[in-house]
Structure formats: structure tokens, C-alpha cells
N, C-alpha and C positions, 0 to 999 in steps of 0.2 A: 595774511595775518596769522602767522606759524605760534607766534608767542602773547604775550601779553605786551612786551614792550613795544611791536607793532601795533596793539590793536590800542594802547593809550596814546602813541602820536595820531590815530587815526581819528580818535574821541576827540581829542585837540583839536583837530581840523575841523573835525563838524561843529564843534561848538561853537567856532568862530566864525561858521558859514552863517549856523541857527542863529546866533547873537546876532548878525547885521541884517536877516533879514526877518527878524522879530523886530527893530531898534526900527526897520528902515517903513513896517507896517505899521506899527506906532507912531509911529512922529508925522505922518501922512496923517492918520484920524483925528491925533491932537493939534497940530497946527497945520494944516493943507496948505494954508497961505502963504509959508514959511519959503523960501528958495530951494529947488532943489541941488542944490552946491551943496547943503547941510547932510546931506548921507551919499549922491554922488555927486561922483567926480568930474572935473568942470569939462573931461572928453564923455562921459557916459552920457552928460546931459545933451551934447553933440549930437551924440550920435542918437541919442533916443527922439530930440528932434528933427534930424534927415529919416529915420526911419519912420518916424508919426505923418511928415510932411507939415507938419505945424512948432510954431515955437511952444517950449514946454515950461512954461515961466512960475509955475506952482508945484511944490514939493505932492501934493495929492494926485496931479496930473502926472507928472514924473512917473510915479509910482506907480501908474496905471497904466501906463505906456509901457514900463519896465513888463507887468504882469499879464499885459496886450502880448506881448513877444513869447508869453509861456502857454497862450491858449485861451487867455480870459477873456469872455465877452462881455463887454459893457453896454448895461441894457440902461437907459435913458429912465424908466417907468420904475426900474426895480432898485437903480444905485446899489448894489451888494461890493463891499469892497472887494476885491481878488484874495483870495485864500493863499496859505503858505506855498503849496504845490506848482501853481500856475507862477507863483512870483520865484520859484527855485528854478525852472525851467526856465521862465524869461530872463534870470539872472546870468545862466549859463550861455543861454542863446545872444545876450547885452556884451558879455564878457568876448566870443566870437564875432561879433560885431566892431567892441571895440579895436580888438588884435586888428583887424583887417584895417579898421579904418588909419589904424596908426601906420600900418604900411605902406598903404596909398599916399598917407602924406609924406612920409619918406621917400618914396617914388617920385615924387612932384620933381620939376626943375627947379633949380633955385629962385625962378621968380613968381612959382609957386602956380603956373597955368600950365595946363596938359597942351598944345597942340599935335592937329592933326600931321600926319608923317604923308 
């Protein structure tokens, strides 16, 4: 970031990062019930359920699962929702996840089962 003109497409970016995942921690405390299709995407929700090993059928759960992958520990007694931090790291770790798992299914045979070789 030599100039200013880099360092405003850089603010740009982060704003846009901070925007969804302000947007995606709100709409979990105001409506948990809500689907998570409403802030992800119908592979993140995928893949956040092959990696929980449970279906993730609630936008509050989603999110916690998202924030589970950044370090968050969810303690049953205390409910603390996951903080910015742990859900910026799960985001990135979600993101990584999804890439791979898009390739896997690209790799599938056309009738879509791995066999053994």
C-alpha cells in the first residue's frame, strides 16, 4: 500500500468483509430461526453441515458452526454468542473449505460416486 489509491481499494474490501460479518452476527440474535440461506450460501450451508456432522437448519446455528471453525467455544451454561474475531477466522477457514469442497465435486464421475480403483 505505496499510495492512497491502494490503501482506498484496500478500505473497500474490508468494509465489505466488516459489513457481512456485522449483518451475518445480527440477523443470528435477531432472528436465529430464520434459515441459514439468508446470509450463506446454499454450499457454505453444506459444508458447514459435513463439517459440524449435524444438519444446520437455523440461521443461529449456522453462525455458530461458522464461528466453531474460528476457535469458538460454545459452552451450553454460558450461551455467549461468538465475537467478531472467531467468526472472521471461521469465515476464512469456511471459505477454504468451501474451495476444496467445490473441487471434490468437480472430481466426482459423472454419476456423481467415487469408486474404489
Amino acid at each position: 500500500m505505496e499510495d492512497a489509491h491502494s490503501l482506498a481499494h484496500c478500505l473497500a474490501t474490508y468494509s465489505i468483509v466488516a459489513w457481512r460479518l456485522v449483518c451475518m452476527m445480527y440477523q443470528a440474535r435477531v432472528t436465529p430461526d430464520a434459515p441459514p440461506t439468508t446470509v450463506f450460501t446454499e454450499r457454505e450451508v453444506q459444508v458447514l453441515a459435513a463439517e459440524s456432522g449435524r444438519p444446520v437448519g437455523m440461521l443461529e446455528l449456522a453462525v455458530r458452526e461458522g464461528a466453531r471453525l474460528g476457535g469458538y467455544a460454545y459452552y451450553q451454561g454460558k450461551r455467549l454468542p461468538p465475537g467478531v474475531p472467531a467468526m472472521w477466522r471461521g469465515l476464512q477457514r469456511l471459505e477454504a473449505l468451501v474451495c476444496g469442497w467445490g473441487a471434490a465435486l468437480r472430481s466426482l464421475p459423472a454419476g456423481g460416486v467415487l469408486t474404489q480403483a
